[in-house]
N, C-alpha and C positions, 0 to 999 in steps of 0.2 A: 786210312786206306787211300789211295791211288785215285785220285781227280773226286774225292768226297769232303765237301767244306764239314764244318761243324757247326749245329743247330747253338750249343750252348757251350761254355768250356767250364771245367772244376780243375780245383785244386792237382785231383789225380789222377784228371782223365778230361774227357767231352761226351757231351749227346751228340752222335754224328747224322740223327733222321730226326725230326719233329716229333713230338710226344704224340701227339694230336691227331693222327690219322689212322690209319690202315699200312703198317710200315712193310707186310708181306705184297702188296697191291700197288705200292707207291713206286713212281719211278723217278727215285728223291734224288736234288741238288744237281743236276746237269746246268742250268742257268748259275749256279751260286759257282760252280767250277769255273765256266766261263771268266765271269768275274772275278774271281779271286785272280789266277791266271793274268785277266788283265791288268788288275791294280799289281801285282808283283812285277809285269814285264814293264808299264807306265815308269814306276820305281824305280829299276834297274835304268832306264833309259834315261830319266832326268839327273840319275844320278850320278852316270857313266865314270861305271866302276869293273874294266871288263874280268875281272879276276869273279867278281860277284858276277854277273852275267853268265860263265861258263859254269859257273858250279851250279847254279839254279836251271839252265839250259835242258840239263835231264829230265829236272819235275815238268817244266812249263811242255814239254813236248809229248812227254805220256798223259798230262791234264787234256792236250790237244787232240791225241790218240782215242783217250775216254770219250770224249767229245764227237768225234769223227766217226766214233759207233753210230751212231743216230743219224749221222747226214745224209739224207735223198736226194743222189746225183740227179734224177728224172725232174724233184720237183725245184732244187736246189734251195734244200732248205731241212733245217734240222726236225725229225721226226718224233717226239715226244711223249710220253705218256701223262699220267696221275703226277701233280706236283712238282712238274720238272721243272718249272719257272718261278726266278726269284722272286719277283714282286706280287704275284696271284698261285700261291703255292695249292690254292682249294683248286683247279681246273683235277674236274672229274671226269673227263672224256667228252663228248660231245650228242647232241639230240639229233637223230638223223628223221625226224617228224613232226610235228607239233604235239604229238604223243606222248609225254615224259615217262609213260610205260615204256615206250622202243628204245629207248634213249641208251645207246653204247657204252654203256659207265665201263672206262678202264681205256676205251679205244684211245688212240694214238690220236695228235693231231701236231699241225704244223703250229706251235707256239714261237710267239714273234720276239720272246724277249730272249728264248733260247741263242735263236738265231740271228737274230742282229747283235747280242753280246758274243756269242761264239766268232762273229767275224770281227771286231773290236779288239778282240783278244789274238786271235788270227795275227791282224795288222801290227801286234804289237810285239805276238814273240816272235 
């Protein structure tokens, strides 16, 4: 699928969500898109090959497109849910109390690895 990295790969296919969660709740791999995106454009660039550049040019911009779904002009910062981010895939929304009963499980928040890697990959395609 379109700006979705792969959790694990097989012989005749891949797991493209984590086994592990809630995968209708999850709002899985936006951080790993980023990423991937950027090691592809990194690549391209050290390798300066513009023939590979223009054929890749189409993925790396609809990855950016997928990505740009979630961006908060107001707060200028990528808007997230459940799981978005590569390195802490368990973020379950956030506690708006000292209350863990009130606690927004699923809500949105502005995740930092989202968006410092969304703009890393920005700079590169």
């Amino acid at each position: 699928p379109e700006g979705c990295g792969m959790d694990a790969s097989l012989p005749d296919g891949a797991y493209y969500k984590q086994g592990d969660g809630n995968v209708g709740d999850h709002d899985w791999f936006y951080e790993v898109s980023a990423a991937e995106a950027l090691m592809v454009a990194q690549n391209v660039l050290v390798r300066r090959r513009p023939g590979e550049a223009a054929a890749l040019a189409p993925y790396l911009n609809r990855t950016m497109a997928f990505m740009a779904g979630r961006f908060d002009p107001a707060a200028n910062l990528t808007l997230c849910g459940e799981s978005a981010n590569l390195l802490a895939p368990s973020f379950g929304g956030y506690q708006t109390s000292g209350d863990a009963s009130k606690s927004r499980k699923g809500a949105p928040a502005y995740l930092t690895g989202c968006s410092v890697t969304w703009v890393a990959a920005i700079d590169r395609v």
